[in-house]
PAZAPA-4460 file (N, C-alpha, C; in steps of 0.05 Angstrom, whole numbers, plus 32768, in hexadecimal, padded with zeros to 4 digits):
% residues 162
    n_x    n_y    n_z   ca_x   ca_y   ca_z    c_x    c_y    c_z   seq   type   mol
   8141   78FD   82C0   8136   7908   82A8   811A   7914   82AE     1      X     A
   810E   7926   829B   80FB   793A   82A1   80F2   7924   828B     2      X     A
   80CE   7929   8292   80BD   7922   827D   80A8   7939   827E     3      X     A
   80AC   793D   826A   8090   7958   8267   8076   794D   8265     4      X     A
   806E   7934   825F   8058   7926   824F   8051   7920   8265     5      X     A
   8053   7919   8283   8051   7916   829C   8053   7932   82B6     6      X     A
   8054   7946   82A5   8055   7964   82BD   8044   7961   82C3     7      X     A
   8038   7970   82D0   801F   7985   82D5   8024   79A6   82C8     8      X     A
   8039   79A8   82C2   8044   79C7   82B8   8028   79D0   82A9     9      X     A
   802A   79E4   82A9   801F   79ED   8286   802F   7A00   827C    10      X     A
   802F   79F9   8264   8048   7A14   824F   802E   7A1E   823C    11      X     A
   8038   7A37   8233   802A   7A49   8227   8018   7A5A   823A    12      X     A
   8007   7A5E   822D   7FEF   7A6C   8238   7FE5   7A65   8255    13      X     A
   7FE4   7A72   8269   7FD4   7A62   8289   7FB6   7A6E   827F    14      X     A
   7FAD   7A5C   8288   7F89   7A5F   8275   7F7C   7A5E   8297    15      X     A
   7F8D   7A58   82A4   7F83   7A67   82C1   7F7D   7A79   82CE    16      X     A
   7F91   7A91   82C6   7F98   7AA8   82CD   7F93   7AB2   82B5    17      X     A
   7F8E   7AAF   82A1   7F83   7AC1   8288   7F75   7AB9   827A    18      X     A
   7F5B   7AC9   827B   7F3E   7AC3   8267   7F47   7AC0   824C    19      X     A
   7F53   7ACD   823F   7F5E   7AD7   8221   7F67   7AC0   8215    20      X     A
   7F75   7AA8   8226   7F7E   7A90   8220   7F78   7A87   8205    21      X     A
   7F5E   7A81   8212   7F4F   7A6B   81FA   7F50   7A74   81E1    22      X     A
   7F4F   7A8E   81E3   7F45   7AA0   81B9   7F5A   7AA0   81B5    23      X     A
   7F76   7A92   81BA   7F91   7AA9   81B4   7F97   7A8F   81A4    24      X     A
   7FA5   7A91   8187   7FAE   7A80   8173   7FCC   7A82   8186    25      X     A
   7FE2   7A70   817F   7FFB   7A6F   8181   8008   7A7E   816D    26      X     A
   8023   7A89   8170   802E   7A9E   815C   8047   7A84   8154    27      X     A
   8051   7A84   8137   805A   7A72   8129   807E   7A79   8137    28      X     A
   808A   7A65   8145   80A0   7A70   815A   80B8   7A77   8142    29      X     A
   80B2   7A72   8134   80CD   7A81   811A   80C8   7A9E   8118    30      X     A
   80AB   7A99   8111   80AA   7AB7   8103   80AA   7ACA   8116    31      X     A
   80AB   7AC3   8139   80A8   7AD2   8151   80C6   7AD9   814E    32      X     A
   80DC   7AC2   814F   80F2   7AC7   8152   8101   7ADA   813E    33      X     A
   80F8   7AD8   8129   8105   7AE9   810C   80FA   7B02   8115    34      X     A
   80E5   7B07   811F   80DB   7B1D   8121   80DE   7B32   8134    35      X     A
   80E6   7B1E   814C   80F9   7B30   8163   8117   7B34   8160    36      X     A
   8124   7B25   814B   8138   7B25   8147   8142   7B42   8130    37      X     A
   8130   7B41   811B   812B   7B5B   810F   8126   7B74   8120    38      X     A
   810D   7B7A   8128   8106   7B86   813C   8117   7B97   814F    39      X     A
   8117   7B87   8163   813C   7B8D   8175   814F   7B8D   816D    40      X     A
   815E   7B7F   8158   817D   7B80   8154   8181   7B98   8141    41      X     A
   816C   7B9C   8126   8171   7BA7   8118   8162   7BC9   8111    42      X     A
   8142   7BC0   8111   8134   7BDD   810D   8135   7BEA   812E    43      X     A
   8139   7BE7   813F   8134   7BFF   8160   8154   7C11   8157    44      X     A
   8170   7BFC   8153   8181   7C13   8159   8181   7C18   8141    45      X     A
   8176   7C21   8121   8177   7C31   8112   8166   7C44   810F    46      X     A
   814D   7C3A   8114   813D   7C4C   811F   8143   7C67   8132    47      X     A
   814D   7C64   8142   8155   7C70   815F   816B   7C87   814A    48      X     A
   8181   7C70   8146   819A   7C8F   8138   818D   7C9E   811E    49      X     A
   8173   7C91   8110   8169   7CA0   80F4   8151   7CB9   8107    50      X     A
   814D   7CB8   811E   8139   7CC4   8120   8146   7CDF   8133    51      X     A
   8158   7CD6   813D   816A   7CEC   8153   8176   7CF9   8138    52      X     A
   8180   7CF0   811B   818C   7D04   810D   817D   7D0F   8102    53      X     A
   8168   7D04   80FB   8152   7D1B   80E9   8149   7D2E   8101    54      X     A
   8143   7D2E   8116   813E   7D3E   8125   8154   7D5B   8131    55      X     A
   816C   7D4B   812C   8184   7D5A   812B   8185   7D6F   8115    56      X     A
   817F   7D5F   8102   8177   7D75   80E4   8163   7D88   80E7    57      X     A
   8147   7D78   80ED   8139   7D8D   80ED   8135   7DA4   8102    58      X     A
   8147   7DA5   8117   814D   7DB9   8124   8168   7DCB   811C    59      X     A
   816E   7DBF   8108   8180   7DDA   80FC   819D   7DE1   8111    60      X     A
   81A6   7DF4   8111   81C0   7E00   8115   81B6   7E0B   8136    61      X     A
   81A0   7E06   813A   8191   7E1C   8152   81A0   7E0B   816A    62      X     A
   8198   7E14   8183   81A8   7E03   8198   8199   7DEB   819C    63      X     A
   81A4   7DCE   81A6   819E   7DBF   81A4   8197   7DAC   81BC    64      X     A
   819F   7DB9   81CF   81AA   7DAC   81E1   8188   7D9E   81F6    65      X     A
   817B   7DB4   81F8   8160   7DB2   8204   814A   7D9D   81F6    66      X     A
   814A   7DA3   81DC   8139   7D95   81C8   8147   7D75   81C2    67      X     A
   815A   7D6F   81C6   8164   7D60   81C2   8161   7D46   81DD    68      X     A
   816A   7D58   81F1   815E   7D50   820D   8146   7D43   820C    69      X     A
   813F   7D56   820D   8117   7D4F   8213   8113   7D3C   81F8    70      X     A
   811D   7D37   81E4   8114   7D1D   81D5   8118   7D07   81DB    71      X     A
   813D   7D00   81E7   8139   7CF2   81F8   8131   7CE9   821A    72      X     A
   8127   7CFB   8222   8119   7CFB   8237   8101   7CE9   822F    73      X     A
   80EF   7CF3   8218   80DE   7CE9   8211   80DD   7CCB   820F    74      X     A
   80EF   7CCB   8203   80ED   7CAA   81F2   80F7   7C97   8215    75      X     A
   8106   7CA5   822D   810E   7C92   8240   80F3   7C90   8249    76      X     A
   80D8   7CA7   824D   80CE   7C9E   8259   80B3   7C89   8249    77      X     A
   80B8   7C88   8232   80AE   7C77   8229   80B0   7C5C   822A    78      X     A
   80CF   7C54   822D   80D8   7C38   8233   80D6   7C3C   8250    79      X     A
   80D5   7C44   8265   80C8   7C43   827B   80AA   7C38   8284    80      X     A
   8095   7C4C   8271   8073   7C4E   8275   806F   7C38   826D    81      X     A
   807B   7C2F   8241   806F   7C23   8237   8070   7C05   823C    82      X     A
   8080   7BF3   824D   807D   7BDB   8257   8067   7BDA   8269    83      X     A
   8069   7BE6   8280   8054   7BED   8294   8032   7BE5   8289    84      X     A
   8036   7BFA   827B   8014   7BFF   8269   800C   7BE6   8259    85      X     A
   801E   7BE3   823F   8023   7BC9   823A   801D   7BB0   8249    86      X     A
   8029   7BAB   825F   802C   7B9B   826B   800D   7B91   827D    87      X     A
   8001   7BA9   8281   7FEC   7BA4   828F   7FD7   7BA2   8275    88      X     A
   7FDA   7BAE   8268   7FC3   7BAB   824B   7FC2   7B89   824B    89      X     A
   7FDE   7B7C   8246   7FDF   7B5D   8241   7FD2   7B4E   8250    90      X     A
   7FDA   7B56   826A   7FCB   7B4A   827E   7FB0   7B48   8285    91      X     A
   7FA6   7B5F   827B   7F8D   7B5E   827C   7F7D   7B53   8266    92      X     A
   7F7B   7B5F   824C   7F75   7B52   822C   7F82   7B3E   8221    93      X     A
   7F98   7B35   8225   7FAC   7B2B   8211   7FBB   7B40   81F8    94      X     A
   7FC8   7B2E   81ED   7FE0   7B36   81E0   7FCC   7B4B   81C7    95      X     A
   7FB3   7B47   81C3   7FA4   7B4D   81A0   7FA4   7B6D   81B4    96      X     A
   7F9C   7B78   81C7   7F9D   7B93   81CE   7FB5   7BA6   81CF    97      X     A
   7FC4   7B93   81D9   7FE6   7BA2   81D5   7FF2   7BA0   81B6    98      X     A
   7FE1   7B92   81A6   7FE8   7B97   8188   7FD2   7BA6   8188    99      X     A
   7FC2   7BAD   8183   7FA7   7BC1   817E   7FBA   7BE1   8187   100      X     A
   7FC7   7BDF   819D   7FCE   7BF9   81A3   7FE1   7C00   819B   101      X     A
   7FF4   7BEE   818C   8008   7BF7   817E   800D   7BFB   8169   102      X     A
   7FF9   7BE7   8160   7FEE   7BF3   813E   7FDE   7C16   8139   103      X     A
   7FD7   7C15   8150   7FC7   7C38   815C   7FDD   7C4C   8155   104      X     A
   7FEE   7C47   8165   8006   7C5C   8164   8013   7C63   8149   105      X     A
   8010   7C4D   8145   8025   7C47   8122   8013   7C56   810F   106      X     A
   7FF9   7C4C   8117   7FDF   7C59   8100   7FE1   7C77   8106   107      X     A
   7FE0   7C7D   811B   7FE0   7CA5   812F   7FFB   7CAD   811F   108      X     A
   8010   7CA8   8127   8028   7CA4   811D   8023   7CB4   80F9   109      X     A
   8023   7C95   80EA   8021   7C9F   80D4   8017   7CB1   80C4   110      X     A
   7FF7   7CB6   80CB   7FE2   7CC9   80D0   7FF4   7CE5   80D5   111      X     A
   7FF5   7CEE   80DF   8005   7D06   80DF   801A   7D0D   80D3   112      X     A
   802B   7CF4   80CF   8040   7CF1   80B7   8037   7D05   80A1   113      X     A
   8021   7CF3   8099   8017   7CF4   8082   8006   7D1C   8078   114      X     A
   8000   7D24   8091   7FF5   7D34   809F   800A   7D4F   8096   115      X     A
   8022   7D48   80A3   8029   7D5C   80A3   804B   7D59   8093   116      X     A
   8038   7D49   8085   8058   7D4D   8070   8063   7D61   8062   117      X     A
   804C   7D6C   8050   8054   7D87   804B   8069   7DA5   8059   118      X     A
   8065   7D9C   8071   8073   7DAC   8084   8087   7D98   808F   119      X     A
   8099   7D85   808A   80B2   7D7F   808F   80C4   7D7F   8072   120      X     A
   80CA   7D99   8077   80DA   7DA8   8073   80F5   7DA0   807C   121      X     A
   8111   7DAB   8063   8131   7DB6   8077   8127   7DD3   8082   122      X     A
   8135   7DD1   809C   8140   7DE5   80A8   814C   7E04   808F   123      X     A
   8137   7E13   808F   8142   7E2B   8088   8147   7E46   8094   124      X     A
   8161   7E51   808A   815E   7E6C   80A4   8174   7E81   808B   125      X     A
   816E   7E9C   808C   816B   7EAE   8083   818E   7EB1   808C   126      X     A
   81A2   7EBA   8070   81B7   7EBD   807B   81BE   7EE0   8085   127      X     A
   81C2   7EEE   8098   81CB   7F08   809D   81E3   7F13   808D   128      X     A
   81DB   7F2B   807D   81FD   7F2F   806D   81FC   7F49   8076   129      X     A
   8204   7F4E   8074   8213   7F7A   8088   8217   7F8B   806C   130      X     A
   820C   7F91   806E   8207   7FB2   805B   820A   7FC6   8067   131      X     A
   8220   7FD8   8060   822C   7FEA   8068   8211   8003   806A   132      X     A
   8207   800B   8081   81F3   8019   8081   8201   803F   8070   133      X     A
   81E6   8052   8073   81F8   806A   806E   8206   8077   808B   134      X     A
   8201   806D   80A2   8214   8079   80B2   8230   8066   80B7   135      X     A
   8234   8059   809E   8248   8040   80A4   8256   8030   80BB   136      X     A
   8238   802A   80C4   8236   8017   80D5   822F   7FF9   80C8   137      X     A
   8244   7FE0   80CA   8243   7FCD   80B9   8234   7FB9   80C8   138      X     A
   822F   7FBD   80E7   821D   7FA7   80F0   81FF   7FA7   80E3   139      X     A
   81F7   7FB2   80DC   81CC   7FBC   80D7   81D0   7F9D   80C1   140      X     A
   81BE   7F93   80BE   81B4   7F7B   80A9   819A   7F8E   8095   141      X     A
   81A4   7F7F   807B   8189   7F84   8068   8189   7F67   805D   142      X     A
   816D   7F5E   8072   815B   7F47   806A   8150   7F3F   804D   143      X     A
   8156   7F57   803D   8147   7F57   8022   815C   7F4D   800B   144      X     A
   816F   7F4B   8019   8183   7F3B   8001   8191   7F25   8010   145      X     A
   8181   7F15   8025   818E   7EFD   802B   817B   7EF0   801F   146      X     A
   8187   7ED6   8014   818A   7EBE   8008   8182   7EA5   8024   147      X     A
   8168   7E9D   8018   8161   7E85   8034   817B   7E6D   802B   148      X     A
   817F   7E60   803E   8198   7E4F   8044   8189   7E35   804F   149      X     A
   818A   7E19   8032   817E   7E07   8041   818D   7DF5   804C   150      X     A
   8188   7DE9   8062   819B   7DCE   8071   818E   7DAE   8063   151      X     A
   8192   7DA3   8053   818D   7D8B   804C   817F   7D79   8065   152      X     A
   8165   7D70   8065   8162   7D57   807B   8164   7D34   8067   153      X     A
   8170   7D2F   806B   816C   7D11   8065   8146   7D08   8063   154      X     A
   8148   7CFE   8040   8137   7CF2   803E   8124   7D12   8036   155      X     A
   812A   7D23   8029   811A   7D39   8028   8128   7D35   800B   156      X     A
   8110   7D44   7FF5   8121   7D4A   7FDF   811F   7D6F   7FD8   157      X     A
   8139   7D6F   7FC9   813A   7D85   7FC0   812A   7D96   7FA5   158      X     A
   8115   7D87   7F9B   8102   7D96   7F8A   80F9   7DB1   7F91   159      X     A
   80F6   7DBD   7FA9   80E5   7DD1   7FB0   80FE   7DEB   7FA2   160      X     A
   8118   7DE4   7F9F   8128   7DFC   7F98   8128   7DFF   7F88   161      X     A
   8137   7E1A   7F71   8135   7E24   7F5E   8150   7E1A   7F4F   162      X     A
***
């Protein structure tokens, strides 16, 4: 039989290897567990498919294939960098700096949200109709009687129309 009350172990914090030890309160192990359990199981993969389709939207009918790429390019090399960085932030400050910086992002994040809401917009694009010119040639376009054509984005409302 193991007796813990007789180790030498230490659990939690090594107050050896990290100054930060002493100031650090304990986090309540329910609310850690509910919270990673939310967190991971539920908000990353809705997140992930709500953000690839609005982005799908707001690039419209145009080609997709590059922009789509490079978003996720982006986000791999983020789960790449962001442990790394993370990881050494903890190590060095403790856990209150790697929340400081993530509250940063969220605040940057929103901030611009907020910023540039006005300009998230649906996708609009001008439809081409063929008007038989006078040398009846039916390819030429007159821009002045197309009708803008909007694409719905999720989570946008339609007040701005007539």
């Amino acid at each position: 039989m193991y007796n813990s009350t007789t180790s030498n172990e230490t659990f939690g914090c090594n107050t050896d290897k990290f100054t930060w030890c002493q100031s650090l309160r304990p986090v309540n192990v329910f609310l850690y567990y509910i919270s990673y359990i939310i967190a991971l199981g539920f908000a990353f993969p809705i997140m992930n498919i709500t953000t690839t389709t609005l982005f799908s939207k707001v690039l419209g009918p145009r080609r997709q294939g590059l922009q789509q790429g490079l978003f996720q390019v982006s986000g791999g090399v983020a789960r790449m960098v962001g442990p790394i960085v993370i990881s050494i932030l903890y190590t060095s400050s403790g856990p209150r700096w790697a929340w400081h910086l993530e509250i940063l992002v969220i605040g940057i994040t929103l901030l611009f949200w907020f910023i540039f809401y006005r300009r998230m917009i649906p996708f609009q694009f001008k439809k081409k109709t063929s008007v038989p010119s006078t040398s009846g040639d039916i390819s030429s376009t007159d821009s002045s009687n197309s009708d803008p054509v909007t694409i719905p984005v999720c989570g946008a409302s339609n007040s701005h129309k007539k």
